[in-house]
C-alpha positions as CSV (number, residue, x, y, z in Angstrom):
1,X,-12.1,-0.2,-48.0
2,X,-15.2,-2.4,-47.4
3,X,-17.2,-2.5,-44.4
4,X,-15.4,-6.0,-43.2
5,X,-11.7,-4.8,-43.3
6,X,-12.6,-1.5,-41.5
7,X,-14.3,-3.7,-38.9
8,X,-11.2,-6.2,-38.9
9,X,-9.0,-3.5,-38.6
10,X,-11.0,-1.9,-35.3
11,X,-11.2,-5.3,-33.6
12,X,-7.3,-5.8,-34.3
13,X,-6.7,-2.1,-32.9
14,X,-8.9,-2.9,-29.8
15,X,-7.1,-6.0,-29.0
16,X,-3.5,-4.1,-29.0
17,X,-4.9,-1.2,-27.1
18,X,-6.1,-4.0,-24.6
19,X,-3.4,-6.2,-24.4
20,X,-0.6,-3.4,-24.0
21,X,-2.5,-1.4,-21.6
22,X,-3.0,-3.9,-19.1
23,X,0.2,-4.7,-18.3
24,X,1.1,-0.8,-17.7
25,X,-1.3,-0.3,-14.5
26,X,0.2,-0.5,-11.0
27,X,-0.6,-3.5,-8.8
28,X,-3.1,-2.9,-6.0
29,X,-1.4,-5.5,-3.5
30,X,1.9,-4.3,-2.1
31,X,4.5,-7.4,-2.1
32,X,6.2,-9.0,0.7
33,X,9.9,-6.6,-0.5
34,X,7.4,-3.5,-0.4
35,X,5.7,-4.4,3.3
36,X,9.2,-5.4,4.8
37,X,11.0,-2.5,3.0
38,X,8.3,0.1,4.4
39,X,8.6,-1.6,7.7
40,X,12.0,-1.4,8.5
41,X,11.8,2.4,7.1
42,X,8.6,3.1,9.7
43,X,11.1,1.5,12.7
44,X,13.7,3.6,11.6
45,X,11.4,6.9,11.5
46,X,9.7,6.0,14.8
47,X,13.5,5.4,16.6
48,X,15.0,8.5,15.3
49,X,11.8,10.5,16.9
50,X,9.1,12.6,15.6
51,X,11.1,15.8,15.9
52,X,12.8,15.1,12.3
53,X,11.2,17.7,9.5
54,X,11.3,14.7,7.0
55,X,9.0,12.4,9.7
56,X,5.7,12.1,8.7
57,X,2.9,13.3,11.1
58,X,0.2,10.5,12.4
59,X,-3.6,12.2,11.2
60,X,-6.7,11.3,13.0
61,X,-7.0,7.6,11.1
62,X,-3.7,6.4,12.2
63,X,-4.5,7.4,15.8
64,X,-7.6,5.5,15.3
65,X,-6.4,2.4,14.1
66,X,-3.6,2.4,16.7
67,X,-6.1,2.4,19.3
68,X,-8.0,-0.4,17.6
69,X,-4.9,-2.1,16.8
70,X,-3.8,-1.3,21.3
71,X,-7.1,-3.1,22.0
72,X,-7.6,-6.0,19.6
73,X,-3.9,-7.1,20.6
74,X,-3.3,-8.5,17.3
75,X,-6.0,-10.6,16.3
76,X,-6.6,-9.1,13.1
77,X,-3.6,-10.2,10.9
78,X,-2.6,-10.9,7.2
79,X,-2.2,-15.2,6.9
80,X,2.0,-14.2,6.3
81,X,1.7,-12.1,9.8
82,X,1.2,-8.0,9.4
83,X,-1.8,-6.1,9.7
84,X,-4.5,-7.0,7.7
85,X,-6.1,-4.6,5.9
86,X,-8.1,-3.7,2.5
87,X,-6.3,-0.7,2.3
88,X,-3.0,-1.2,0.5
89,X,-1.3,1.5,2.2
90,X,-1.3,-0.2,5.4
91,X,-1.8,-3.4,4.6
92,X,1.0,-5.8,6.0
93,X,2.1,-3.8,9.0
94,X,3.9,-4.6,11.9
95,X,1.3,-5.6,14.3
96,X,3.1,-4.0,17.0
97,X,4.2,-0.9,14.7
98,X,0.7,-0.4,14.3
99,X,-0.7,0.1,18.0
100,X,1.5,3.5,17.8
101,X,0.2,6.2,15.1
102,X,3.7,7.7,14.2
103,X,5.0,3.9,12.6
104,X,1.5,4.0,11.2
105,X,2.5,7.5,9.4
106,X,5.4,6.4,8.4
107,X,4.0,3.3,7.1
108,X,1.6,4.6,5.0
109,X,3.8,7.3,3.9
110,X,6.4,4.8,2.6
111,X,3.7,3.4,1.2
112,X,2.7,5.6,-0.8
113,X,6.0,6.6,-2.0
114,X,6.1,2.7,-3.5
115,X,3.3,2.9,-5.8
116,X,0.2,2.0,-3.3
């Protein structure tokens, strides 16, 4: 095989490998049926009570933003309403969900259960 063919048959090789692997990989942005699916599942967590085994626990970042969150009284939202955010875990939040860290917990958790 000549030195052209080898190199065609590398470029062609390449271009599948591109074209099929970049449809595999996970979108970073959760969509509006993630955020309002993870939301209704953080109020549901948060009414049944923090005493449930199966409720995720707020950690020190959720108790942080929830306290930014208390203070800034919802001035920091997404342009469809939710938390705004950079992180896609709890990006899209309830803004009032998210002035209390166990709906933040849950949240995230759910979350991350989706993909992000």
């Amino acid at each position: 095989m000549d030195f052209l063919a080898r190199r065609r048959q590398a470029m062609l090789f390449a271009a599948v490998i591109v074209f099929t692997t970049s449809s595999v990989g996970y979108s970073q942005v959760p969509k509006a049926e993630h955020i309002a699916a993870c939301n209704a599942e953080a109020q549901r967590a948060v009414s049944a009570g923090t005493t449930s085994s199966d409720s995720p626990l707020p950690n020190a970042k959720d108790r942080h933003r929830a306290a930014e969150a208390r203070s800034t009284k919802g001035t920091d939202q997404a342009p469809g309403g939710g938390a705004k955010s950079d992180d896609p875990q709890i990006a899209g939040m309830d803004t009032d969900g998210a002035r209390d860290p166990a709906y933040q917990a849950a949240y995230r958790t759910c979350m991350r259960k989706a993909g992000f």
